[in-house]
N, C-alpha and C positions, 0 to 999 in steps of 0.2 A: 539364650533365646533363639539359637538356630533352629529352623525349618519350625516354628512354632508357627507359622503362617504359611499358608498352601497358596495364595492369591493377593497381590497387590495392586490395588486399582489406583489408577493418579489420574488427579485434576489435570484440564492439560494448561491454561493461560496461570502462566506467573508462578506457574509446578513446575511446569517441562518447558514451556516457551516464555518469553517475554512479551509479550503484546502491549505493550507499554511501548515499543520504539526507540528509537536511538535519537530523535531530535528532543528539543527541550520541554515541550511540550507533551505531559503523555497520552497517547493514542489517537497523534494528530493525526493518524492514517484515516480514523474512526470517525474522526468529526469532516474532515476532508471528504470522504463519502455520505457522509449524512447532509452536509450543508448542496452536495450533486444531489440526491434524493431533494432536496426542498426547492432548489433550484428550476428541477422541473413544474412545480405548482407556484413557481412565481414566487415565493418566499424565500428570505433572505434574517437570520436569526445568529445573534450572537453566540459566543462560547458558551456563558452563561445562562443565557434563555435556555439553549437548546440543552445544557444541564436539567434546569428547574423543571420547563414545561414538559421535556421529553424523557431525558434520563430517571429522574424521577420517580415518575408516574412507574416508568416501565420496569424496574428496578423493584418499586414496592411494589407493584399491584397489577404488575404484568398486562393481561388482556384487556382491563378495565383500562388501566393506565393510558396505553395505546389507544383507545376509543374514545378517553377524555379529551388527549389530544387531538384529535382528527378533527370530533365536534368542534373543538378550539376554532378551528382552523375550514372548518368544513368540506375535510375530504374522504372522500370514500376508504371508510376505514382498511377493507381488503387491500384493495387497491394500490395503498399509500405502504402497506404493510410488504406487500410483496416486492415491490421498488424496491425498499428499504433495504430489505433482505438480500436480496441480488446485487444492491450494489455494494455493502458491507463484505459483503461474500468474495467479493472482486476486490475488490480496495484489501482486506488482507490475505487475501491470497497474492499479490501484487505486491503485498508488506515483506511478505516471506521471500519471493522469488528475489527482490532485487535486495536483499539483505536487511530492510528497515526493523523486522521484526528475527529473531534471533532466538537459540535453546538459551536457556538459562545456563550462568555458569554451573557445572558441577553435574546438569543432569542426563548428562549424554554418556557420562561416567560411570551413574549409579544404578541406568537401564543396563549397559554392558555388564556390572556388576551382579545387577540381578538375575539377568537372562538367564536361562534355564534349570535355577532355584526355585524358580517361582512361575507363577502361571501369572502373567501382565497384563491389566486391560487398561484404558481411558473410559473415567465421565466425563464429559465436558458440558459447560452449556455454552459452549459458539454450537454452533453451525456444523450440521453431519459435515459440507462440503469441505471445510476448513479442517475440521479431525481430520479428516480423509489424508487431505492436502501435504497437511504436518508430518505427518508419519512418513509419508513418501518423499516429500520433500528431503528432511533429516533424515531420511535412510535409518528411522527407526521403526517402519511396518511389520517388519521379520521379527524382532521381539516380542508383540503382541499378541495373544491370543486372542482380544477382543478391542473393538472401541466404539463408543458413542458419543456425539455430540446430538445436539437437541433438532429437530424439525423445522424446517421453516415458517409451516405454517402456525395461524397465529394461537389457534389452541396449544398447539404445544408449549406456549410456553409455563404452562400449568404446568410443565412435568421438569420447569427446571428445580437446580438445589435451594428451597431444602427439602423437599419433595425425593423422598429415594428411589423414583420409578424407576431411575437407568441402575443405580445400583441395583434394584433387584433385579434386573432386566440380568445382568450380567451373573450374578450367584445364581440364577436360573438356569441360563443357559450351559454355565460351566460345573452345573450340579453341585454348588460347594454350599457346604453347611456355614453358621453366618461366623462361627468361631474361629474360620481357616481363614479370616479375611479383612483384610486394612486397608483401608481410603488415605492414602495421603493427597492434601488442601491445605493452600494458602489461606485461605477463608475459615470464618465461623459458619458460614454459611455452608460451606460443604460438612463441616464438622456434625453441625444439626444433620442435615442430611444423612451422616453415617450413624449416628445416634437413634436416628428415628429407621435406618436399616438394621440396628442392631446388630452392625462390626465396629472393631477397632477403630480409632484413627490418631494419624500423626499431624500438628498443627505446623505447617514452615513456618518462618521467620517472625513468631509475634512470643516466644518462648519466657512470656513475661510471670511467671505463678504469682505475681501480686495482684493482677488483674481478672474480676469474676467473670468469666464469659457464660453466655446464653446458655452453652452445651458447652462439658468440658472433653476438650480431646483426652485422649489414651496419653497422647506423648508428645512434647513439645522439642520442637529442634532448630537450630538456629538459620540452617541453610538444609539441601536436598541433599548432599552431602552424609550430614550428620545422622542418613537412616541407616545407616550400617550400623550402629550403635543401637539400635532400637532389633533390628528386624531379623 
C-alpha cells in the first residue's frame, strides 16, 4: 500500500496533540477560561451547567446553540462570543507553552515518518490561532504543506467537521484528486466529514469492528503509531 496516497490530512486535538491536559480533570485549561469569560458578566456556573447549558448547545447546534445560550442569560450574543474566543485562545495557547497541553505519544514519530512521502496538511476545529501556535510551538510547521483550523468568528462555526469545507479547502488548494487523500480522526465526526469529502479515512483509537458507526472509516488503528500499517 506504499505511495497509494499523495496527501495526509490530520485532525490536530487528540491526533497530534493532547488537549485534554495532564491534570485530573480533562480540559480543565478550557473550562478555567470559560468560567474567566463568565466572570466577567457576573456569572458564576458549575462544571456541569456550563457542560449542559453551553457545551451542548454548542457542540450540537453550534450558532443556534450559542444564542440559546446568551438569550439564557441575556447577553449580547457577538459580544459574549468574541470574549469567549480570546480567551480560550489564550488559555490554550498558555496550555502549550508552560507544558499543560502536550503531542500525543507516537505522533511527533509518525509526522517525521511521513515527511517528505507525503504532502501533510491539518483540519482542525480549535481556532486558526491555536493551529498556528501548535505547529510552531512543536517545531512541526516545516512538515506541512497546509493547515487549518476554523475562524473565530461566530458563523464559522457552520464550517466545522462534519461539514468538509476545510478539507475541500485543502484538496483545492493542493490540486489533489479526492483518491490521493486520507483524513486521519480521532472522531466519527471527522470521519463523516471525510465521507462526505469523499477520501479516505483512518479512525484512531476506537478500532472496535463490532460497533456500527454513523460513517464507517476506511481503516481502524489502535494508536497514531499504527498508520504505517495502513498508509
Amino acid at each position: 500500500m506504499v505511495n497509494r496516497y499523495k496527501t495526509v490530512i490530520f485532525d490536530m486535538d487528540e491526533t497530534l496533540l493532547n488537549s485534554r491536559g495532564v491534570r485530573a480533570i480533562a480540559h480543565e485549561w478550557a473550562y478555567e477560561a470559560f468560567r474567566k469569560t463568565l466572570r466577567h458578566y457576573g456569572l458564576s456556573l458549575s462544571m456541569t451547567e456550563i457542560d449542559s447549558l453551553f457545551l451542548a448547545p454548542l457542540h450540537s447546534d453550534g450558532e443556534a446553540g450559542v444564542r440559546r445560550f446568551c438569550n439564557k442569560f441575556g447577553l449580547d450574543t457577538e459580544e459574549f462570543w468574541a470574549r469567549r474566543e480570546a480567551d480560550v485562545i489564550e488559555a490554550k495557547i498558555d496550555a502549550m507553552r508552560t507544558g499543560e497541553i502536550k503531542l500525543c505519544d507516537g505522533s511527533e514519530a509518525i509526522i517525521n515518518y511521513l515527511s517528505g512521502q507525503f504532502y501533510l496538511a491539518v483540519v482542525s476545529d480549535s481556532q486558526q490561532a491555536c493551529v498556528d501556535y501548535a505547529l510552531a510551538h512543536f517545531h512541526l510547521k516545516h512538515h506541512f504543506k497546509i493547515w487549518y483550523g476554523r475562524s473565530s468568528d461566530l458563523v464559522s462555526l457552520a464550517n466545522r467537521k462534519p461539514n468538509p469545507y476545510y478539507i475541500n479547502k485543502v484538496l483545492s488548494e493542493l490540486n489533489m484528486d479526492r483518491e490521493d487523500v486520507m483524513l486521519v480522526d480521532d472522531s466519527m465526526v471527522g470521519i463523516l466529514a471525510a465521507n462526505r469529502a469523499g477520501i479516505d479515512s483512518v479512525l484512531i483509537g476506537n478500532a472496535d469492528k463490532g460497533i456500527k458507526y454513523e460513517s464507517e472509516p476506511t481503516f481502524f488503528v489502535h494508536n497514531i503509531g499504527e498508520l504505517k500499517q495502513v498508509i
